[in-house]
N, C-alpha and C positions, 0 to 999 in steps of 0.2 A: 505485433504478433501476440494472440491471445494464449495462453496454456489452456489446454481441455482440463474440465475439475475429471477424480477420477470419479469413478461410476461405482459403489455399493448397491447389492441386492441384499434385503433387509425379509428374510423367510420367516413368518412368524402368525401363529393363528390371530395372536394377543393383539386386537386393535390399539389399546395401549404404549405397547411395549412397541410394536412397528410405529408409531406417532416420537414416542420419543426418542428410538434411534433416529430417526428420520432427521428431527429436529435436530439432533446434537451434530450427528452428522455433518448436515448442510451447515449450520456453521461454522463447520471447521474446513467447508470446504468441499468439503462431497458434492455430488450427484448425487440422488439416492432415487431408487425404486423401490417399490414395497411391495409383498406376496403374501396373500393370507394361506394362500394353499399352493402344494406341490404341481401341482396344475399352473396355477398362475407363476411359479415360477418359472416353471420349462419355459412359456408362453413370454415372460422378461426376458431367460436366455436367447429365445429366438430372433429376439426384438434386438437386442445390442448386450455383447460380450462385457460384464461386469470386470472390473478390478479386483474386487473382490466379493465376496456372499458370506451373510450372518447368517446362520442357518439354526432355527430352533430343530432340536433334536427331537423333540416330541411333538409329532404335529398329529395330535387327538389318535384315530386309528391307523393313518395314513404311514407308508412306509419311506423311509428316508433312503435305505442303500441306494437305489436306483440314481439318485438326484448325486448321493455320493462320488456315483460310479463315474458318472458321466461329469462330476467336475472334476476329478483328478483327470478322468481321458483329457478334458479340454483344458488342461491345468490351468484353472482358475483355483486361485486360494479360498482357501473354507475356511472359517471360525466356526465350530461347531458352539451354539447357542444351550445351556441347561440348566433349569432347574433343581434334578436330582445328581445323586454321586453316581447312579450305575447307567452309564455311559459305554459300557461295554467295549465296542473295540472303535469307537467314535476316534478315543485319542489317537489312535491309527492312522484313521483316515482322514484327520482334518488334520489342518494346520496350526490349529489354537482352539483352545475351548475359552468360551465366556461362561462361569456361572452367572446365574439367577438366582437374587436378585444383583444388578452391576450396578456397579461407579460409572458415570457416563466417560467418566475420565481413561478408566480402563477399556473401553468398548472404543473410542478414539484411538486409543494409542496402539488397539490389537489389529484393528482396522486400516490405520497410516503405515504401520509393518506390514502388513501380507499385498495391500495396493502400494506397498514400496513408495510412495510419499514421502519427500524429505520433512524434517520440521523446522 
């Protein structure tokens, strides 16, 4: 009998930054899906119920609350994703922030807490 890996959605404009969580990720065991846009995230939620979601907090003009809203409704954990300090009431509503730029180490270990993964 196989274990399912768990499943991260990785929200991020940054082709980059989505490529290397990705990477770190799956070898640690993830699943990973990748979202440049809040669009394409709803469109990954639709598709299969994530363990958890990296959610950049800045996604260009696009607004976040909504994507917020509707993962606490589903309570799905959020790492709220940032490169600036004013984050506003982010820390609220997610469950962990990750500054930018991260230790892939800290983005692993924020990620195997909220998807509840033993180590």
């Amino acid at each position: 009998m196989s274990i399912a890996q768990p499943l991260a959605l990785v929200v991020d404009d940054d082709s980059g930054l989505r490529t290397l969580s990705r990477i770190v990720l799956e070898l640690e065991g993830f699943s990973v899906r990748e979202a440049a846009s809040l669009g394409e995230a709803e469109a990954a939620l639709a598709e299969r119920r994530p363990d958890v979601v990296l959610l950049d907090v800045h996604l260009g003009i696009e607004q976040t609350d909504e994507l917020f809203d509707r993962l606490r409704e589903e309570q799905i954990p959020v790492a709220a994703v940032t490169g600036t300090a004013e984050i506003g009431d982010v820390r609220d509503r997610a469950d962990a922030t990750i500054a930018k730029p991260y230790n892939p180490e800290d983005l692993v270990a924020v990620a195997k807490r909220l998807a509840r993964v033993a180590e």
